[in-house]
N, C-alpha and C positions, 0 to 999 in steps of 0.2 A: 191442281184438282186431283190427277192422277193418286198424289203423295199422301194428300190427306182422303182418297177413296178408299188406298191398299195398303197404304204407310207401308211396313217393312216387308208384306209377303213379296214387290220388287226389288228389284236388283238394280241401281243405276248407275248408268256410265258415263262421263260426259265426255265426249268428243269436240278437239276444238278443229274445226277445217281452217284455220291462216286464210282469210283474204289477200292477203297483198303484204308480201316483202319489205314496200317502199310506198312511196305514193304516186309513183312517175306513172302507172295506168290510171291514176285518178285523174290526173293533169290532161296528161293526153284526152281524155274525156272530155273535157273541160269541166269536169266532178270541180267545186269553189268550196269552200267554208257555208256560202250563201244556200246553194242549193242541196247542201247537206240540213241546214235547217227545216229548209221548206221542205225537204223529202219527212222528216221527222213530223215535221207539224200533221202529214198524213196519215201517217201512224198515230199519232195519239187522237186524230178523228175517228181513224177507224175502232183500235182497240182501246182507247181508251188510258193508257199508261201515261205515267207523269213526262212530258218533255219539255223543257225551258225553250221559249224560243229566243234564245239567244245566238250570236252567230261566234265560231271559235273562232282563235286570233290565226289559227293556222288547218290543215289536215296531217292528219299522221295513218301507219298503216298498223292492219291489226292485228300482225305477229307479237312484237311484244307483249301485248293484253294476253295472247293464250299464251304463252313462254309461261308468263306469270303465273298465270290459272295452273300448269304443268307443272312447274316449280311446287305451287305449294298442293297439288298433288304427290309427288314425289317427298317430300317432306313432312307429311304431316295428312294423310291418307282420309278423304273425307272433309277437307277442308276447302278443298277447289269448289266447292257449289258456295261456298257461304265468298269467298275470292273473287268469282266470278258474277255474282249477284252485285257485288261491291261494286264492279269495275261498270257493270249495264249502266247503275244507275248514275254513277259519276257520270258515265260517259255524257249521257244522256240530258246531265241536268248541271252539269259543271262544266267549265275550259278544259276539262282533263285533254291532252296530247300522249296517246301511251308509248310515245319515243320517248317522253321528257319522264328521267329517273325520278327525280324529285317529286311529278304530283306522283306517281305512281309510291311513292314509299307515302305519300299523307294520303292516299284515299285508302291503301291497303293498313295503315299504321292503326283503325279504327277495326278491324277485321279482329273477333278472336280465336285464338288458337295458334296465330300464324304469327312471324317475325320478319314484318315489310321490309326490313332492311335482306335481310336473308336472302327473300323471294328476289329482289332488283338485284340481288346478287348472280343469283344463279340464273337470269334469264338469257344468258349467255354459255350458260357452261353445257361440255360435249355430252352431255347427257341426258339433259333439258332440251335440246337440241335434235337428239335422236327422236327420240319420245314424241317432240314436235311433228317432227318429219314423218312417223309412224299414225299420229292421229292425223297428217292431211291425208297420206295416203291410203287409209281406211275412209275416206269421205269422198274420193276420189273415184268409188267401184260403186258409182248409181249407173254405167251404161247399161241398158234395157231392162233395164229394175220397175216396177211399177211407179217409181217416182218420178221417173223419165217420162214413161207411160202418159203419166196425169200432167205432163209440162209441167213438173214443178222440179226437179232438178236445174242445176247451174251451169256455167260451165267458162271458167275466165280466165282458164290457163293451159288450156288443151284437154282438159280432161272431164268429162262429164261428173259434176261432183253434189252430193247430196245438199241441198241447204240447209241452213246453222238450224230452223225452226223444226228440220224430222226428226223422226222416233221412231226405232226400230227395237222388235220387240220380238226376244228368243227364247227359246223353252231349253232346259236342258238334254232332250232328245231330240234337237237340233230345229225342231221347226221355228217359223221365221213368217212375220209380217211385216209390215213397214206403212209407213202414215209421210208420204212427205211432202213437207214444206207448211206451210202453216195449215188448220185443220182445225173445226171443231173439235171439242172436249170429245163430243158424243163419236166419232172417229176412231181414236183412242180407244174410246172403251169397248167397243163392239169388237175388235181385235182383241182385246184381254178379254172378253168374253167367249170368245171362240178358242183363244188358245189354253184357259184353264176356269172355266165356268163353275170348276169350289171353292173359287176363291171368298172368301169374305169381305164384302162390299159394304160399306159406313155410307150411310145416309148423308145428304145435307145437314147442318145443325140448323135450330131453330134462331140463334142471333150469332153475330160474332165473335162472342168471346169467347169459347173454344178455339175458333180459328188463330187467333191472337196468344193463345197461348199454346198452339201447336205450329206454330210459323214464327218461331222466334225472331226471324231477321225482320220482322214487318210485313205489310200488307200493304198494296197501294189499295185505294177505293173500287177500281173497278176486278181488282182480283177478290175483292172480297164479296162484291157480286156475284161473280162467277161461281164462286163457292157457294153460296147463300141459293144456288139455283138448282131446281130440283129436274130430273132429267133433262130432256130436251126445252124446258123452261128457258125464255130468253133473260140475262142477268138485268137484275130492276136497280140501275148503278142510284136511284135518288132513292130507293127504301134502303140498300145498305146504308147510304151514306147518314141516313136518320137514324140506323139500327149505328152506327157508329159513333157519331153526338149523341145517342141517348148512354151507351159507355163512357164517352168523354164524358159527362156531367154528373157519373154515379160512381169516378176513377177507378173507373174499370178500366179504362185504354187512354193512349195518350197519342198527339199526332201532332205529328213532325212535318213542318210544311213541306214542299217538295215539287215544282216545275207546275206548277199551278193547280195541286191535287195535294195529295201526301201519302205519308206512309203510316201506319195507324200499327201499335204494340202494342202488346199487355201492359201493365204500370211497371217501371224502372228495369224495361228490358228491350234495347236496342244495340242487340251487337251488329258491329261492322257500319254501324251510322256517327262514325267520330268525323271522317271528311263532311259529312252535312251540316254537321254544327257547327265544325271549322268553316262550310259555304256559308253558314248563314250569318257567323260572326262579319267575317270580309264584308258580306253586303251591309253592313250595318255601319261600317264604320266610313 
């Protein structure tokens, strides 16, 4: 929402905060494959996002995924957002395991710009590594931060730590807001509105396909709601979804099935969706 309000006059950065080294705090938990589902199936209640309820054969922990994302940061500057979009949606709607090298080199092998073999390379090396260690410990200084404040900081390893959904937003004369943990759109912008209120502000479009062809990586359905919604307007996920089959039927847009939703592009442009066609071949056969 943000992206296509202000496109380039922001700056973004992504930060990955490492959950868990291993999986041994999951266990101790008794965190299962099972109740990693049924936590999921919640999330796509509440927000709506594509999630497969399927149950994974195993749990894994979530270092290597950002190694990854950092790797082809450091490699290829700008490429960690289209990496890490990659990695959500596998995660989400595939067995991916991102200890296991191999899906990790077929989910990222659909990604372009980037060289999945390269990235499974480097998610080890001493400088991928540092870099790691630098983005948890930047996620790590929400103690008595307004994030804290609002209970929505973390904290699962002694250290009060921002979670993965904040956005913190700086000006170059150093002032500083913060939005954390998850948060209306409308949130967000009221921050950008006090901290540089010249900015130039883009309307909603009147159907999707602008949207589509300024989100090259795809759209799920209810993200294109959310865009289609004009201020504090709540998103109408069954009129996009008709503003969306009426593109599919005029090939304007194409859609790509996906965890019981999809992911809806412009006509013959779906980067970084090669692992989904690879998913959907598997189920086929």
């Amino acid at each position: 929402m943000l992206e296509w309000r202000y496109g380039e006059q922001l700056d973004w950065k992504l930060v990955l905060v490492g959950l868990s080294e291993d999986v041994s705090r999951y266990l101790a938990n008794g965190y299962t494959p099972a109740r990693r589902t049924i936590g999921q199936l919640r999330f796509r209640e509440r927000y709506g996002m594509p999630f497969v309820a399927a149950v994974k054969p195993g749990l894994s922990p979530s270092s290597p995924a950002c190694r990854a994302v950092i790797a082809a940061r450091r490699q290829w500057p700008g490429s960690e957002w289209r990496v890490f979009r990659a990695l959500q949606l596998a995660n989400f709607n595939t067995p991916l395991l991102f200890d296991d090298g191999e899906q990790l080199r077929a989910v990222l092998s659909g990604v372009p710009g980037v060289d999945a073999e390269q990235i499974v390379a480097l998610i080890d090396a001493p400088e991928v590594l540092s870099d790691y260690e630098h983005d948890k410990a930047l996620t790590r200084t929400a103690a008595g931060s307004p994030t804290e404040f609002q209970g929505k900081a973390g904290n699962t390893d002694g250290a009060v730590r921002y979670t993965a959904p904040s956005v913190v937003f700086e000006t170059d004369d150093g002032r500083r807001l913060e939005a954390g943990g998850f948060q209306p759109v409308e949130a967000y912008d009221v921050l950008i509105a006090n901290l540089n209120p010249r900015l130039e502000r883009r309307a909603a479009p009147d159907d999707p396909a602008p949207l589509l062809e300024f989100f090259e990586f795809g759209l799920a359905t209810q993200e294109v709601a959310a865009l289609l919604a004009s201020g504090n307007d709540r998103p109408d996920r069954d009129a996009a979804e008709v503003a969306l089959l009426e593109l599919l039927a005029d090939g304007r847009a194409e859609r790509h099935a996906l965890g019981g939703d999809a992911l809806w592009t412009a006509p013959g442009c779906a980067p970084g969706l090669g692992w989904l066609a690879a998913e959907a071949a598997s189920a086929r056969r």
